[in-house]
DRENDO-1510 file (C-alpha; in Angstrom, 1 decimal, always signed):
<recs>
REC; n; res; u; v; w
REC; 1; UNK; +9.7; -9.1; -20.6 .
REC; 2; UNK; +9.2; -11.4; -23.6 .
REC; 3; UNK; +8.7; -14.9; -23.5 .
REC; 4; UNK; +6.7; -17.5; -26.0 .
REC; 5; UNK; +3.2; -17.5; -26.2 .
REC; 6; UNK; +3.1; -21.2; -25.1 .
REC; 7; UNK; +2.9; -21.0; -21.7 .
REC; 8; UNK; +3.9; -24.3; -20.9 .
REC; 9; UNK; +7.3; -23.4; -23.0 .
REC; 10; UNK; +8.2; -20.5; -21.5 .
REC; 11; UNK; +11.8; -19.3; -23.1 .
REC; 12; UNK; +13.3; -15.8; -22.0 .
REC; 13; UNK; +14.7; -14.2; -25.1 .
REC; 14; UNK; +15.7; -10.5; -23.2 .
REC; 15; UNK; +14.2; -8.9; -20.3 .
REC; 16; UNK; +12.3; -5.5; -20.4 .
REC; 17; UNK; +14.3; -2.2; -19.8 .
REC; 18; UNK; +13.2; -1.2; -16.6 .
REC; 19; UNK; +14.2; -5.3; -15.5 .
REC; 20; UNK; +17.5; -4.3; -16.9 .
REC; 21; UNK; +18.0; -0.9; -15.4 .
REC; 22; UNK; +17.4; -2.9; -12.1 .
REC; 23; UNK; +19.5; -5.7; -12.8 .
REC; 24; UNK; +22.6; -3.1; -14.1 .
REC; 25; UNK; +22.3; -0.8; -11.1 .
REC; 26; UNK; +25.1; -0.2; -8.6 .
REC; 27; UNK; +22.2; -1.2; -5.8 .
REC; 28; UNK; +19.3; -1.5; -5.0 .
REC; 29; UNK; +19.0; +2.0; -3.3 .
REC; 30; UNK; +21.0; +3.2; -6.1 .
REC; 31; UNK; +18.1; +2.2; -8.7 .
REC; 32; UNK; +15.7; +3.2; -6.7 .
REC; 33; UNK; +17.0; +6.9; -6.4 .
REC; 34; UNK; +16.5; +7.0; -10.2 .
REC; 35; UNK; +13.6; +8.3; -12.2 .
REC; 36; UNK; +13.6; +4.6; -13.2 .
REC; 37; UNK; +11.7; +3.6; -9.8 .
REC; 38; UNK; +8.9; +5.4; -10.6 .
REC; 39; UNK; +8.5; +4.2; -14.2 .
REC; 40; UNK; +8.9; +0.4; -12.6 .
REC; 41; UNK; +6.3; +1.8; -9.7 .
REC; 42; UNK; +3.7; +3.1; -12.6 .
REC; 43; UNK; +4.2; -0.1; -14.7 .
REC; 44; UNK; +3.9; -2.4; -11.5 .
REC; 45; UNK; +0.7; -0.9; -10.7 .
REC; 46; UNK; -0.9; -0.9; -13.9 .
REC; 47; UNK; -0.1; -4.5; -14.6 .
REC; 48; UNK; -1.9; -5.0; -11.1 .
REC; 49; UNK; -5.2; -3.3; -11.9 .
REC; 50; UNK; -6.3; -6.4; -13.7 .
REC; 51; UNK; -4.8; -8.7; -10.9 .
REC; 52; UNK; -6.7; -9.4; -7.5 .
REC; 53; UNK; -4.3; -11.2; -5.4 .
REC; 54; UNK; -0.5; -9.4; -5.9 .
REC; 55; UNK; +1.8; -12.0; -4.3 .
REC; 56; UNK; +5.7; -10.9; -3.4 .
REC; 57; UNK; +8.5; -13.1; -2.7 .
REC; 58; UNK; +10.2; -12.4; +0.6 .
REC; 59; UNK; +13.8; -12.8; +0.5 .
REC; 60; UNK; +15.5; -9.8; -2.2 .
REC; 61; UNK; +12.3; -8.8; -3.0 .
REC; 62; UNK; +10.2; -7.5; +0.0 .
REC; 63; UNK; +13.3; -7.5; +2.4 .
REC; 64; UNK; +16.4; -7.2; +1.0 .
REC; 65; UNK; +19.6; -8.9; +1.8 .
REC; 66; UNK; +23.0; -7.3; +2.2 .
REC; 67; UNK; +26.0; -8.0; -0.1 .
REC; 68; UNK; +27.1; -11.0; +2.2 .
REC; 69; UNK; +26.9; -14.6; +0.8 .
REC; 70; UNK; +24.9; -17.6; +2.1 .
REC; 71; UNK; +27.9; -19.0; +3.0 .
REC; 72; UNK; +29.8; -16.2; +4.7 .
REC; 73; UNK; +25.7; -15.5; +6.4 .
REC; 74; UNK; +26.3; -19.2; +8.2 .
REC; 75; UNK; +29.7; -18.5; +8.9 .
REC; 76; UNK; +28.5; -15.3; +11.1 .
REC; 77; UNK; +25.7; -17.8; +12.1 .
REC; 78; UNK; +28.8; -20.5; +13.3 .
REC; 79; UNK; +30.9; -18.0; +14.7 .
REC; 80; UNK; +27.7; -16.4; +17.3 .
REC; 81; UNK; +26.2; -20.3; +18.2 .
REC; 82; UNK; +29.9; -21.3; +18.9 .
REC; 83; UNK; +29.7; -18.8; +21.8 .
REC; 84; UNK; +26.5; -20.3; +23.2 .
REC; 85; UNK; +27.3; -23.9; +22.5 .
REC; 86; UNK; +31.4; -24.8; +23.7 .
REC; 87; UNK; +32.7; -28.0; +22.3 .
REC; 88; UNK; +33.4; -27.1; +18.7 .
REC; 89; UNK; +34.7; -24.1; +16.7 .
REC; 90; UNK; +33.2; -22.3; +14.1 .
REC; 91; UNK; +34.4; -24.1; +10.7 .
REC; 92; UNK; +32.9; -27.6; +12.2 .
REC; 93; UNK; +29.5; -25.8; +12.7 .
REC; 94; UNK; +29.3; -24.2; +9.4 .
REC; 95; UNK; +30.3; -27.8; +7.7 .
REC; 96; UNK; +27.3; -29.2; +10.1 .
REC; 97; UNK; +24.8; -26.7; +8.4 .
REC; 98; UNK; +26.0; -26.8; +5.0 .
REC; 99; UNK; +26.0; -30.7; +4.8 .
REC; 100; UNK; +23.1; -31.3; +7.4 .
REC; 101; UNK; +21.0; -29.1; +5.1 .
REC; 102; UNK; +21.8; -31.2; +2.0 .
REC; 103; UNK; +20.6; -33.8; +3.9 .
REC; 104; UNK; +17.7; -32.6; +5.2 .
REC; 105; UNK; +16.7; -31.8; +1.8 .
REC; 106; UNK; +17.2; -35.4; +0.0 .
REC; 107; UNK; +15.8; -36.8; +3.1 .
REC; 108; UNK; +12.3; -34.7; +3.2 .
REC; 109; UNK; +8.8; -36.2; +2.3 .
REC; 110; UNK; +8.5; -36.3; -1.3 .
REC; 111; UNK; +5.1; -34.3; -2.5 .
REC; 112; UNK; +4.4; -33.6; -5.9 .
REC; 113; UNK; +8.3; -35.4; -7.3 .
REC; 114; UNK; +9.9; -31.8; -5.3 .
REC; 115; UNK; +11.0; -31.8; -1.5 .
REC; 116; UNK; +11.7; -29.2; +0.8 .
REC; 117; UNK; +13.9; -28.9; +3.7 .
REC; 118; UNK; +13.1; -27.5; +6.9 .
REC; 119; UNK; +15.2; -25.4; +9.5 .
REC; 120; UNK; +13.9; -27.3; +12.2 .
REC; 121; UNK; +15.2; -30.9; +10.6 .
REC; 122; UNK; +18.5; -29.3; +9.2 .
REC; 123; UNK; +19.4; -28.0; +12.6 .
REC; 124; UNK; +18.7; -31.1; +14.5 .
REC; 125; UNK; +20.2; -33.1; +12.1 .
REC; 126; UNK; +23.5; -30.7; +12.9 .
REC; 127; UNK; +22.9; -31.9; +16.6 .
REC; 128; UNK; +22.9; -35.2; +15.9 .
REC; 129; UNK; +25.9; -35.2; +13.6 .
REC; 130; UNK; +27.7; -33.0; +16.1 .
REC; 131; UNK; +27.1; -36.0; +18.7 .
REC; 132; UNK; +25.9; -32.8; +20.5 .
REC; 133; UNK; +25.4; -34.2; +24.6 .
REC; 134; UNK; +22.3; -33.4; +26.6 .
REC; 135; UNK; +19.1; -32.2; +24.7 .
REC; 136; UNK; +19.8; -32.2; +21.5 .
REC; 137; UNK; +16.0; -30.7; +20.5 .
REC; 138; UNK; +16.8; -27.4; +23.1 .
REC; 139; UNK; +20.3; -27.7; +21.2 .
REC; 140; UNK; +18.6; -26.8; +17.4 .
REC; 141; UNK; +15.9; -24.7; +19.5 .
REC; 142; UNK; +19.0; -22.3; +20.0 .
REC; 143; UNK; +20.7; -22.8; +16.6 .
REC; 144; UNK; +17.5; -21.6; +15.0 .
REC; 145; UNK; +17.2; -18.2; +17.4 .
REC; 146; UNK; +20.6; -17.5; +16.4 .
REC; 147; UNK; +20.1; -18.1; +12.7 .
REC; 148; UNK; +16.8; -15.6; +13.0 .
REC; 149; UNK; +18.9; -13.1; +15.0 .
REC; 150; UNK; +21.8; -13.0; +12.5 .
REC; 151; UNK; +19.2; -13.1; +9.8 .
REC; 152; UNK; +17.7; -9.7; +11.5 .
REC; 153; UNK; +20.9; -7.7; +11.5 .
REC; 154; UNK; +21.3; -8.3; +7.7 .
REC; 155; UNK; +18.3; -8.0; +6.2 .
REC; 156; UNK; +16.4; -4.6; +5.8 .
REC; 157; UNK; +12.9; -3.7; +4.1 .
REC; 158; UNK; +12.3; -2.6; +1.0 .
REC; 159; UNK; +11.2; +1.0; +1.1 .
REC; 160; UNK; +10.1; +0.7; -2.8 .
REC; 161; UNK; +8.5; -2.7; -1.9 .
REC; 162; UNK; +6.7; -1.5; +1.1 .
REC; 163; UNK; +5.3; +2.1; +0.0 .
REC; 164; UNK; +3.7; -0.5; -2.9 .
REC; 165; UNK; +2.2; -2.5; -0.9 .
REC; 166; UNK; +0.3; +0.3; +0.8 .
REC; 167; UNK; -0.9; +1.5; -2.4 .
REC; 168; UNK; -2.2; -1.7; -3.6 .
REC; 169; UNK; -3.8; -2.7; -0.3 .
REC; 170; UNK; -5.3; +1.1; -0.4 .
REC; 171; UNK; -6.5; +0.4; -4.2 .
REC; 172; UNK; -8.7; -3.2; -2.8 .
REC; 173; UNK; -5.6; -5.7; -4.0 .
REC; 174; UNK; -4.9; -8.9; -2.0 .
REC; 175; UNK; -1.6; -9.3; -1.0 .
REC; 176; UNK; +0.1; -12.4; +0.1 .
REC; 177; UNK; +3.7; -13.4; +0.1 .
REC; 178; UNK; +5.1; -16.6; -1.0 .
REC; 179; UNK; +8.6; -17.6; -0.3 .
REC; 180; UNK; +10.5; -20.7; -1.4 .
REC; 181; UNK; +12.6; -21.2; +1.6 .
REC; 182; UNK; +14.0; -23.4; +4.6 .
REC; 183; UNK; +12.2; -21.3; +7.2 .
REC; 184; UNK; +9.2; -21.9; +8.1 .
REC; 185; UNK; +6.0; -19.3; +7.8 .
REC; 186; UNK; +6.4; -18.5; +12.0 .
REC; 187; UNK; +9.8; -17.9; +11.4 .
REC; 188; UNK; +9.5; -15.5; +8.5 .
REC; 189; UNK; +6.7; -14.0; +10.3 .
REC; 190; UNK; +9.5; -13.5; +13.7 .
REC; 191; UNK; +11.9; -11.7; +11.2 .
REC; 192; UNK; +9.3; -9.7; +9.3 .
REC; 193; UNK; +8.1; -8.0; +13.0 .
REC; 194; UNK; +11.9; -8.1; +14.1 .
REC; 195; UNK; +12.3; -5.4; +11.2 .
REC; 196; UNK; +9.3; -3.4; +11.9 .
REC; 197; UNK; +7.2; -4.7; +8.9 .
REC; 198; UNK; +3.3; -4.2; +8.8 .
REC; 199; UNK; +1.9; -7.7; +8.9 .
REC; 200; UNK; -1.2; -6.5; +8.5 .
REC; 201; UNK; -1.8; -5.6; +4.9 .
REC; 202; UNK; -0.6; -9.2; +4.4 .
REC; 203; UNK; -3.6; -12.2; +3.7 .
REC; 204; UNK; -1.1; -15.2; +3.5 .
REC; 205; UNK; +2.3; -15.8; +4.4 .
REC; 206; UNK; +2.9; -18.8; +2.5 .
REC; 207; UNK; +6.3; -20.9; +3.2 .
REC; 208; UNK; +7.1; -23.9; +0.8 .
REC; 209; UNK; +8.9; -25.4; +4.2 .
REC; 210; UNK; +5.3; -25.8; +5.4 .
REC; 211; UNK; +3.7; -27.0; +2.0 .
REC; 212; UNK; +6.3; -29.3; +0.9 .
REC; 213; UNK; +5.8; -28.3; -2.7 .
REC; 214; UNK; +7.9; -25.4; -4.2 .
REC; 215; UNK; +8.1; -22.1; -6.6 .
REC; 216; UNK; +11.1; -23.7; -8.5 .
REC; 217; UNK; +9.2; -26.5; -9.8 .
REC; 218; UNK; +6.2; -25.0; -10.3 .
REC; 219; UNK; +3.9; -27.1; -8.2 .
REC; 220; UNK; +3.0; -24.4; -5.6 .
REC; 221; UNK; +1.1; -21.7; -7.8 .
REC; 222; UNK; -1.6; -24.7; -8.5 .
REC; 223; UNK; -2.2; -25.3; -5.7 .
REC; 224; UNK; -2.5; -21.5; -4.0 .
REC; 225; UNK; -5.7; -20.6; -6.4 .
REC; 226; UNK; -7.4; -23.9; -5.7 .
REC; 227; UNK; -7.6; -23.3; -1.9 .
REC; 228; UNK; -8.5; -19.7; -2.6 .
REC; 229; UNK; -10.7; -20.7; -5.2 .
REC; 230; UNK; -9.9; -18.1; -8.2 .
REC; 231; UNK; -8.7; -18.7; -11.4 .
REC; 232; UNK; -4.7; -18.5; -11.9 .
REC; 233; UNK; -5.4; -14.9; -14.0 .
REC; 234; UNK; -6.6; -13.2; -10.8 .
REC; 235; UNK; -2.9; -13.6; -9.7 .
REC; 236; UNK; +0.1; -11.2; -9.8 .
REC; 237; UNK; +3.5; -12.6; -8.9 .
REC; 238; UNK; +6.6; -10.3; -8.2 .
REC; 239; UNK; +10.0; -11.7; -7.3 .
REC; 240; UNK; +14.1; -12.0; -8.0 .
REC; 241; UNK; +14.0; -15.0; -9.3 .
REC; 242; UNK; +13.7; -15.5; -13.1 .
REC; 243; UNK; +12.5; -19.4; -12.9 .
REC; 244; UNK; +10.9; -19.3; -9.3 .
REC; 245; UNK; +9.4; -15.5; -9.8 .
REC; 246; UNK; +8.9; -15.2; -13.5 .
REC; 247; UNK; +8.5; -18.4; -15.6 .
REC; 248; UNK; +6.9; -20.7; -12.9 .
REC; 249; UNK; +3.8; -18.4; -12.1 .
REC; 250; UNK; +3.4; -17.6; -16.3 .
REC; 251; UNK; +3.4; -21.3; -16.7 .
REC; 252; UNK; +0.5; -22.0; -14.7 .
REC; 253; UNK; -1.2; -18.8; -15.9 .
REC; 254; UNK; -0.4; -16.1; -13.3 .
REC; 255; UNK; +1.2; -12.5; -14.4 .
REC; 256; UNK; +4.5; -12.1; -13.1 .
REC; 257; UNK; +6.8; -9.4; -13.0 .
REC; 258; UNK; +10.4; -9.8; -12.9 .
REC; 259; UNK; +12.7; -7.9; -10.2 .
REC; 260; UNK; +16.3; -8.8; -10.6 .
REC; 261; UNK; +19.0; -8.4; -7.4 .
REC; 262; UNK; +21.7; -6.0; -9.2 .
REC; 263; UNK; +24.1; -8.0; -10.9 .
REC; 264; UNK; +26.5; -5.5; -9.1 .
REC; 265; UNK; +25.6; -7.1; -5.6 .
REC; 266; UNK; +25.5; -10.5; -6.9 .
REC; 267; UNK; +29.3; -10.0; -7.7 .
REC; 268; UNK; +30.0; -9.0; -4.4 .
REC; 269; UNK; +28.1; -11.7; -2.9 .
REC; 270; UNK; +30.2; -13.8; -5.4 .
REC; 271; UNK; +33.3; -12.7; -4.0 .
REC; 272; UNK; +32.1; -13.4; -0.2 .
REC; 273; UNK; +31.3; -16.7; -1.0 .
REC; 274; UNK; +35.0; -17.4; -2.5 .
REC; 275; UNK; +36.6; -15.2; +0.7 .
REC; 276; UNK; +34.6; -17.5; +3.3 .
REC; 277; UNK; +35.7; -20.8; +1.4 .
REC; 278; UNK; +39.2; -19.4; +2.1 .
REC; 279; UNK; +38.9; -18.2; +5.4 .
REC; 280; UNK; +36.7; -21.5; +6.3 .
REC; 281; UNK; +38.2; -23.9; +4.3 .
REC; 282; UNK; +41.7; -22.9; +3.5 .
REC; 283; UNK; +40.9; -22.5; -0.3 .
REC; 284; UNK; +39.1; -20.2; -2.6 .
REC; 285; UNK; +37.2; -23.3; -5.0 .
REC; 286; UNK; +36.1; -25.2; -2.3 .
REC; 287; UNK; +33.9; -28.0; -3.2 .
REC; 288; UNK; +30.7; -27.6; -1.3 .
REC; 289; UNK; +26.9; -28.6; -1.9 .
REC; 290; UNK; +26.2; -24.9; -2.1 .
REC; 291; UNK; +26.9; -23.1; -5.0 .
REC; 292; UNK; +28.5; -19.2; -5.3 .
REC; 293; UNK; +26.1; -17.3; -6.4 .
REC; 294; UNK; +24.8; -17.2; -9.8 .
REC; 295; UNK; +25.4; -14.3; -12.1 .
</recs>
């Protein structure tokens, strides 16, 4: 990867070869079967010897999502909590967590000039603009276990991610994940054992829902080596995001390596989103506060 030598600068001018093998592939598995893997394994691991905490993002990095969109994920969401909870169809719930989430966001505690929403507020705040009757807290109690149980059925491990992990742990690395994200550490904890991952080569789980402070802005990776009291080059960063993953952590002096979702999936994923707009929402362009995927 190459980037300016100002950290506090950071510009991306390419990406390395193995990034863009990845990022070209027909899949993940598909890259994975390749001799590329273990190039990206060998150069993963020597970049790590120098490292003594290796921290993963969570979500397309250490468990992979399938080709489905966020949006068409929250439709599936809609459709299995409108069987639990009569009253409304599926489009009205989706709406509720699409909008209530934009809310929850812009209405979070401000720390550090970022803010982070919470499942827990965004699917209250769907109860309460649902004028949901009864107990409305039991109400998002259940909206939540059906997000997490939806969330199990399409997400998988990373094979790649996972055998690395092993063989860090097994050469005296730290390992902790960090994971900007709406769900909270005990929730990503519930999914991680729901797919059969080994919690316990992990130090910290780290949620920015819990911390309030955030990957995309940068704020978080200061504040992780002052509580563990190391000095930011002591810290490896791996994840799919180029700002969150990449030039965040380089910026406040962590290594970083960059692991791109396939642009091939990404596609797809753009495609569902447009397909659930026009399911949902009777057209294609819908305006919504979420985004289709970027490619």
């Amino acid at each position: 990867m190459q980037d300016l030598n100002q950290i506090g600068t950071t510009v991306i001018t390419r990406i390395g070869a193995l990034e863009q093998a990845l990022k070209d592939a027909a899949s993940f598995e598909d890259f994975h079967a390749s001799p590329a893997s273990e190039r990206l394994r060998d150069a993963i691991m020597d970049q790590a010897s120098s490292a003594q905490i290796v921290s993963f993002d969570i979500f397309d990095t250490v468990l992979w999502r399938d080709d489905k969109s966020e949006l068409e994920r929250f439709a599936y969401i809609a459709r299995a909590f409108t069987g639990r909870m009569p009253g409304h169809d599926a489009r009205a719930w989706l709406a509720a967590r699409i909008f209530s989430a934009s809310h929850a966001y812009q209405m979070s505690e401000i720390v550090d000039g970022t803010t982070e929403g919470r499942l827990s507020d965004i699917a209250l705040n769907m109860m309460h603009a649902m004028r949901v009757a009864g107990d409305r807290q039991e109400a998002a109690r259940l909206w939540c276990q059906t997000e997490l149980e939806v969330e199990t059925r399409q997400l998988r491990v990373a094979p790649f991610i996972d055998q690395l992990i092993s063989q860090l742990v097994a050469d005296g690395k730290q390992v902790i994940f960090l994971s900007d994200m709406y769900l909270q550490a005990d929730q990503i904890r519930q999914l991680l054992n729901n797919l059969a991952f080994d919690l316990g080569r992990v130090t910290r789980l780290i949620s920015t829902a819990d911390e309030r402070v955030n990957k995309r802005s940068g704020t978080i990776f200061p504040r992780i080596f002052r509580e563990m009291d190391l000095q930011p080059g002591a810290f490896l960063h791996m994840g799919d995001s180029l700002t969150s993953d990449y030039i965040m952590p380089i910026r406040s002096g962590w290594a970083a390596r960059y692991l791109p979702v396939p642009r091939a999936t990404l596609i797809k994923r753009r495609e569902s989103h447009f397909q659930c707009c026009a399911t949902m929402f009777g057209r294609r362009q819908t305006s919504l506060p979420m985004a289709a995927p970027a490619l």
